[in-house]
LUMZA-298493 format. One record per atom (N, C-alpha, C): residue number from 1; residue in three letters; atom name; y, z negated, x negated. Coordinates in nm, 4 decimals. Each point is the difference from the previous one (the first is absolute). Layout:
nr, rest, atom, north, up, east
NUM, ALA, CA, Y, Z, X
...
//
This chain:
nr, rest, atom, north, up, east
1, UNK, N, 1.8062, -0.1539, -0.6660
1, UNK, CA, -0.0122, -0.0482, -0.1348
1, UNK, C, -0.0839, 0.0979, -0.0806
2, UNK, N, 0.0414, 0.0661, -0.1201
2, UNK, CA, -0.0722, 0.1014, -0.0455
2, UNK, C, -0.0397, -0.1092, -0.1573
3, UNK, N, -0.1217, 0.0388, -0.0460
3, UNK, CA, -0.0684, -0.0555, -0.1175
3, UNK, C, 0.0510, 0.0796, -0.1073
4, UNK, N, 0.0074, -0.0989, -0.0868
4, UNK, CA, 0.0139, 0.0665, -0.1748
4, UNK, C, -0.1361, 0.0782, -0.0427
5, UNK, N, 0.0063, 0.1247, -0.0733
5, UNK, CA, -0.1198, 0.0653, -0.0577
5, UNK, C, -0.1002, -0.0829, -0.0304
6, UNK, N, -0.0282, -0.1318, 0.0072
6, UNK, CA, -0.0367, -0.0554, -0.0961
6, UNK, C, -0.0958, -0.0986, 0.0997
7, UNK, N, 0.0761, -0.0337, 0.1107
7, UNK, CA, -0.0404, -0.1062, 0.1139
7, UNK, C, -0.1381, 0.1067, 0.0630
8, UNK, N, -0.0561, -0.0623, 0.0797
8, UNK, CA, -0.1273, -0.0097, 0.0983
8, UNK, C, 0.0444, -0.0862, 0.1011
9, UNK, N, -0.0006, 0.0872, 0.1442
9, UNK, CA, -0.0204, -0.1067, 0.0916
9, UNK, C, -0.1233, -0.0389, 0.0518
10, UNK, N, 0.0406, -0.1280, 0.0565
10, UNK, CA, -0.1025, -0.1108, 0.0200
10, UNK, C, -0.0492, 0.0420, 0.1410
11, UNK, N, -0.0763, -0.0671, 0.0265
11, UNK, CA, -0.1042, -0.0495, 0.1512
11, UNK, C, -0.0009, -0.1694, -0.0190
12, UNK, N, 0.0136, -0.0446, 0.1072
12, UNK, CA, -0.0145, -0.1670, 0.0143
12, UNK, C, -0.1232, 0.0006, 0.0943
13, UNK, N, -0.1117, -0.0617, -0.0305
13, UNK, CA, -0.1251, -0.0063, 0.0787
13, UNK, C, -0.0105, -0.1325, 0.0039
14, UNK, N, -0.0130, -0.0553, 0.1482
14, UNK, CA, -0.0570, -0.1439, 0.0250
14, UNK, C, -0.1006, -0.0439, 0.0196
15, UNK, N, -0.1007, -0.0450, -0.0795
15, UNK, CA, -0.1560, -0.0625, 0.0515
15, UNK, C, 0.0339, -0.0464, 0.1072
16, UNK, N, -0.0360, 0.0289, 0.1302
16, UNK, CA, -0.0497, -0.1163, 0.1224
16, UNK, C, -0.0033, -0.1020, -0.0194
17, UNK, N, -0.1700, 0.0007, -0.0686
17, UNK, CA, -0.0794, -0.0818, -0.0316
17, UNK, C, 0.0594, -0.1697, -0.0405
18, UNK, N, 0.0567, 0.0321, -0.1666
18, UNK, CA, 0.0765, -0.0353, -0.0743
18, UNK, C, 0.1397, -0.0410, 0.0561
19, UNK, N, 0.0783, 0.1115, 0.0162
19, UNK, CA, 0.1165, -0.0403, 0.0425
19, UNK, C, 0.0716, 0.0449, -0.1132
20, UNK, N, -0.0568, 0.0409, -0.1664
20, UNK, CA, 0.0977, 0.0595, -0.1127
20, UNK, C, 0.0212, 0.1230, 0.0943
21, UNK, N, 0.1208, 0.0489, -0.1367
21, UNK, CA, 0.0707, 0.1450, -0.0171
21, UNK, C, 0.0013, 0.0125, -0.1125
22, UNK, N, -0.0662, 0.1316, -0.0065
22, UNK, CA, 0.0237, 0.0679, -0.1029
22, UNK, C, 0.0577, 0.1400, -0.0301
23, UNK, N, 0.0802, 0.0320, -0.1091
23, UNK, CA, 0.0676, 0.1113, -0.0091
23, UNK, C, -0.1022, 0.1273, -0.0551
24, UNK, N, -0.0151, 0.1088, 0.0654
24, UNK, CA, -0.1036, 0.0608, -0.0980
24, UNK, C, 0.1050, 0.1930, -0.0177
25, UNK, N, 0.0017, 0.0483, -0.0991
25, UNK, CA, 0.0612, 0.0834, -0.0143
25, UNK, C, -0.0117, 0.1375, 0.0790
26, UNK, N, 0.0420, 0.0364, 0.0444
26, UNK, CA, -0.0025, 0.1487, 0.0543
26, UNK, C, -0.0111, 0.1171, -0.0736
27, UNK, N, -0.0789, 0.1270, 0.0047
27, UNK, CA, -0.0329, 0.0730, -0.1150
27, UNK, C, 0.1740, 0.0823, 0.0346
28, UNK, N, -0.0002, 0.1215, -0.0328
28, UNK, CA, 0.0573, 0.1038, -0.0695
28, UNK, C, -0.0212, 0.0563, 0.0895
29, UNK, N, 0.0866, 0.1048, 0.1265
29, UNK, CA, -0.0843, 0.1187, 0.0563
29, UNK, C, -0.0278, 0.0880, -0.0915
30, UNK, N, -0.0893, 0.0462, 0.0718
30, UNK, CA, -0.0946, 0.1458, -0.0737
30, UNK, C, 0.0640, 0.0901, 0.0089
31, UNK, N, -0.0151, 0.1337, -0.0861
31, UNK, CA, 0.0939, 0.0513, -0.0433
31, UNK, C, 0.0741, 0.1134, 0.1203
32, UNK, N, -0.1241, 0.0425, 0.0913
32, UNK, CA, 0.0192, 0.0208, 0.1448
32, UNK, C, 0.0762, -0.0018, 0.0681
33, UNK, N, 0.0677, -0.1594, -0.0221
33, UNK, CA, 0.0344, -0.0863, 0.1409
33, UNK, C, 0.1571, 0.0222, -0.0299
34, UNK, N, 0.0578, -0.0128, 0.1404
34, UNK, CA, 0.1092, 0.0222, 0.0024
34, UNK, C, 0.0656, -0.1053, 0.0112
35, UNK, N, -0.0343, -0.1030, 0.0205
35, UNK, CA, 0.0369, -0.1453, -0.0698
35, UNK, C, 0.1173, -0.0355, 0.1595
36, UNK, N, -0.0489, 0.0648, 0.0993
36, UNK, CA, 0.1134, -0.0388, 0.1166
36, UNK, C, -0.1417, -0.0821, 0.1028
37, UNK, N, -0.1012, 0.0018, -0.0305
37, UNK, CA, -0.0556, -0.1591, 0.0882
37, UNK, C, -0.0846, 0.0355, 0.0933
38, UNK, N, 0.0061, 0.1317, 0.0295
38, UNK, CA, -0.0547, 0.0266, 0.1783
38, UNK, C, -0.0665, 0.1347, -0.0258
39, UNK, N, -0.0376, 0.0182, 0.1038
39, UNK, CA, -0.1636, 0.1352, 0.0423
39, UNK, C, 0.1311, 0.0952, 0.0475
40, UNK, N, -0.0599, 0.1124, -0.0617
40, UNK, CA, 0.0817, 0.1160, -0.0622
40, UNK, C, 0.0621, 0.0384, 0.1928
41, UNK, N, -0.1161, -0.0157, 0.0873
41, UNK, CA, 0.0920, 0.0278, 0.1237
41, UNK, C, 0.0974, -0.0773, 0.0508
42, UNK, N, 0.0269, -0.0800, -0.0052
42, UNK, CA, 0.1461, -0.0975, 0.0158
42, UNK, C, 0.0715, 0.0436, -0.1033
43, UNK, N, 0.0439, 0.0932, -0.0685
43, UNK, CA, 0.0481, -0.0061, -0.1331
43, UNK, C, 0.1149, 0.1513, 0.0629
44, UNK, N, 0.0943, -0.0300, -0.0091
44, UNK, CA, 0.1017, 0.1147, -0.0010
44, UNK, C, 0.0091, 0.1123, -0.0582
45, UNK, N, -0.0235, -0.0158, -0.1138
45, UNK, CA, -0.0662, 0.0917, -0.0860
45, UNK, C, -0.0272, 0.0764, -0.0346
46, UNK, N, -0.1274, -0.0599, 0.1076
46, UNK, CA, -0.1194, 0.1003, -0.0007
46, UNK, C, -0.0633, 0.1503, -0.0197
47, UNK, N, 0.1400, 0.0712, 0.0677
47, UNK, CA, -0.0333, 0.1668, 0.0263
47, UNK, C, 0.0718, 0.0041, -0.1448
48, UNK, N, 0.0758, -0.0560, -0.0888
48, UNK, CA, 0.0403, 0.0906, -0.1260
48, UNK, C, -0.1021, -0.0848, -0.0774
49, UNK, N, -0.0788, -0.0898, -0.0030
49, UNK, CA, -0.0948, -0.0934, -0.0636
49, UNK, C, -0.0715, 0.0699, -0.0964
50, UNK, N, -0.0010, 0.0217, -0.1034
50, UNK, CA, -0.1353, 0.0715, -0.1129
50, UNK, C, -0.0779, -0.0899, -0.0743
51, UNK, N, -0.0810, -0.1056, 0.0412
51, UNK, CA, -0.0898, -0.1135, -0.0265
51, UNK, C, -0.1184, 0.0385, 0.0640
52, UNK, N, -0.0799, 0.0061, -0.0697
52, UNK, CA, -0.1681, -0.0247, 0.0826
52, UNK, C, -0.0042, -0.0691, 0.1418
53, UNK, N, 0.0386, 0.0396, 0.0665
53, UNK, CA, 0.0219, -0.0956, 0.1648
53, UNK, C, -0.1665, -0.0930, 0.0181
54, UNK, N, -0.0930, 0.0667, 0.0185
54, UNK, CA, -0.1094, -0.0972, -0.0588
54, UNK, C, -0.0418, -0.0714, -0.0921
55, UNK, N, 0.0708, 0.0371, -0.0755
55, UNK, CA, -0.0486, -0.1060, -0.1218
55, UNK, C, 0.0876, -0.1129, -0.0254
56, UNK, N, 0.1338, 0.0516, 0.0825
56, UNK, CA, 0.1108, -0.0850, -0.0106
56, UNK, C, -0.0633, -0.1322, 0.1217
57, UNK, N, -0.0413, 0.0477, 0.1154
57, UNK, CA, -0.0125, -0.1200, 0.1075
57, UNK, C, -0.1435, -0.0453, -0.0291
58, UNK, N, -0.1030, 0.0293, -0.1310
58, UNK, CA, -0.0794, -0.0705, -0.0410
58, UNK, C, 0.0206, -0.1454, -0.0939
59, UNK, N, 0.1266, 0.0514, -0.0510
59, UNK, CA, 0.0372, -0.0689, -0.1140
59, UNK, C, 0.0670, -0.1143, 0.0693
60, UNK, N, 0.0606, 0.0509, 0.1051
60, UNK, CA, 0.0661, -0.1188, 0.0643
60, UNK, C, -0.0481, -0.0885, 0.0975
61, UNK, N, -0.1048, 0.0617, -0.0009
61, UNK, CA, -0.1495, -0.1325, 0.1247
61, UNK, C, -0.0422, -0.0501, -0.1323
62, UNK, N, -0.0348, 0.0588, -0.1008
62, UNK, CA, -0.0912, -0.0675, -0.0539
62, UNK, C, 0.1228, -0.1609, -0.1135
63, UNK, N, 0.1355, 0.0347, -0.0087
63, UNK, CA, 0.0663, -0.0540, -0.0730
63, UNK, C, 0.0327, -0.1400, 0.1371
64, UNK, N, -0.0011, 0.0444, 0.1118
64, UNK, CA, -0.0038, -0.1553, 0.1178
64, UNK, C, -0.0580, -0.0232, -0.0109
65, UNK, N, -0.1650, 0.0369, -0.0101
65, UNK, CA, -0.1049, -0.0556, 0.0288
65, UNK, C, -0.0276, -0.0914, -0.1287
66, UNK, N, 0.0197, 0.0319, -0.0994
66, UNK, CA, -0.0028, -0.1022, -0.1120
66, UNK, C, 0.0860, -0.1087, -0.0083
67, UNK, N, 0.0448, -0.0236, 0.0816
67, UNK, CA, 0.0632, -0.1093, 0.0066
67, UNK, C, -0.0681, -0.1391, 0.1122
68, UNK, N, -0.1122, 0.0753, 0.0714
68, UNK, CA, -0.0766, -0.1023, 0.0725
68, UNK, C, -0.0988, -0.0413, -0.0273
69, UNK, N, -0.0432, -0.1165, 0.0090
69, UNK, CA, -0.0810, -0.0895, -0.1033
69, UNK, C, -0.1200, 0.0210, 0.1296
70, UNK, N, 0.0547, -0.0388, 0.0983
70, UNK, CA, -0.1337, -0.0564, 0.1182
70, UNK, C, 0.0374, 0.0306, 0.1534
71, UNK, N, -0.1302, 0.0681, 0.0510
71, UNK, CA, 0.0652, 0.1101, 0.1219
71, UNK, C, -0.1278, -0.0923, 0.0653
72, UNK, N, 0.0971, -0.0304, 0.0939
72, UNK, CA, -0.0986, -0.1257, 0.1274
72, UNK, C, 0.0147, 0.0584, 0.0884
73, UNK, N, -0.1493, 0.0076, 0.0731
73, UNK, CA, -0.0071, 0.0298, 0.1296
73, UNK, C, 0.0054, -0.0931, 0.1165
74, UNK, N, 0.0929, -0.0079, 0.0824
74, UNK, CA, 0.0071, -0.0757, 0.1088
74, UNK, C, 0.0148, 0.1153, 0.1487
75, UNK, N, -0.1316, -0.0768, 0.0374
75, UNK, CA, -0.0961, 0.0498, 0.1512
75, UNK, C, -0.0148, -0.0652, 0.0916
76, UNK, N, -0.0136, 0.0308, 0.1099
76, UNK, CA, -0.0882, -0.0410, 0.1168
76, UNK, C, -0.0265, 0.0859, 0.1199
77, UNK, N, -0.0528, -0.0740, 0.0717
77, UNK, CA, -0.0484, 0.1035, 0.0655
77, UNK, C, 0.0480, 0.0064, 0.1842
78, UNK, N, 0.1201, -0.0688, -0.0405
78, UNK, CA, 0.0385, -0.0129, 0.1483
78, UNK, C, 0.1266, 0.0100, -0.0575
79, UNK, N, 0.1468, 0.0299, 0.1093
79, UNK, CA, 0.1055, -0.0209, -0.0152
79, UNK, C, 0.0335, -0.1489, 0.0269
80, UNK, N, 0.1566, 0.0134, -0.0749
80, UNK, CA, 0.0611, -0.1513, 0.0520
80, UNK, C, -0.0512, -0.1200, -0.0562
81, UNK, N, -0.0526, 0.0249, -0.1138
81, UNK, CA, -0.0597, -0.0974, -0.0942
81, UNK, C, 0.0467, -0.0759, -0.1077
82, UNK, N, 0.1310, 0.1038, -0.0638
82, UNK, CA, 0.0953, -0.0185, -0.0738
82, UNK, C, -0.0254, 0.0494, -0.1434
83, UNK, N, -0.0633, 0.1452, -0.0027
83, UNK, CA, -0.0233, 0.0885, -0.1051
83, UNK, C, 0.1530, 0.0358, -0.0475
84, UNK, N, 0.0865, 0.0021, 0.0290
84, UNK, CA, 0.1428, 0.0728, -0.0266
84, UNK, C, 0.1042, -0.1281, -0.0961
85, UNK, N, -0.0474, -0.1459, 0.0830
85, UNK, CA, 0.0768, -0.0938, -0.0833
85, UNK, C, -0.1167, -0.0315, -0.0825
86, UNK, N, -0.1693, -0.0591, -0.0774
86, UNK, CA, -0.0472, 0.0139, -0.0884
86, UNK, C, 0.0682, 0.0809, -0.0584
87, UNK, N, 0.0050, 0.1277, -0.0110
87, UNK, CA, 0.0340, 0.1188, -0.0798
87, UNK, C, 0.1233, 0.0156, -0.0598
88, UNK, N, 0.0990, -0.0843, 0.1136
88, UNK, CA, 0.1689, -0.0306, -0.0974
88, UNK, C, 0.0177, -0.0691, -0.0941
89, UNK, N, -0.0950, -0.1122, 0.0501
89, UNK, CA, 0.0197, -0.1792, -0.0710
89, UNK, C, -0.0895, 0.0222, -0.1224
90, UNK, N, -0.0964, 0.0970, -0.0380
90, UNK, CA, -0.0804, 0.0227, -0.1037
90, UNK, C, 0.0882, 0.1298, -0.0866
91, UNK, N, 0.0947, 0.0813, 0.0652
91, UNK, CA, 0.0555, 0.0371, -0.1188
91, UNK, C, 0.1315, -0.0418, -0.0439
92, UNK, N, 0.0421, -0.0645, 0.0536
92, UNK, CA, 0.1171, -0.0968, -0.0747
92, UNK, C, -0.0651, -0.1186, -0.0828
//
């Protein structure tokens, strides 16, 4: 599905907490970005690539990372405790 000049796509974020959703807009890539999603080494590309290769896989940690509200740590200190399902059931 490609957008009209005009559209912005969305992000749907669910409070936990709450249980809303909300739609919040997605910026614009930067002018950098090659607008294909992924770190320039997975990228086919690559060897004819003329983009800032660092600045490109800055832009693209830092454009996921804005999308996370709250980074929980789940620990212990023994195995077999059930650190792996906490950790599923808290990000769905």
């Amino acid at each position: 599905m490609k957008l009209g000049a005009h559209e912005q796509p969305l992000v749907f974020v669910k409070d936990l907490l709450s249980g809303t959703v909300q739609a919040e807009a997605v910026s614009p890539p930067a002018a950098d970005d090659c607008g294909r999603g992924h770190a320039c080494n997975f990228c086919p590309e690559e060897t004819r690539c003329r983009l800032d290769k660092p600045a490109h896989n800055k832009n693209l940690i830092e454009s996921r990372l804005s999308c996370l509200r709250s980074i929980v740590l789940v620990l212990a200190n023994k195995g077999g405790v059930g650190k792996s399902t906490v950790s599923a059931n808290l990000a769905t």
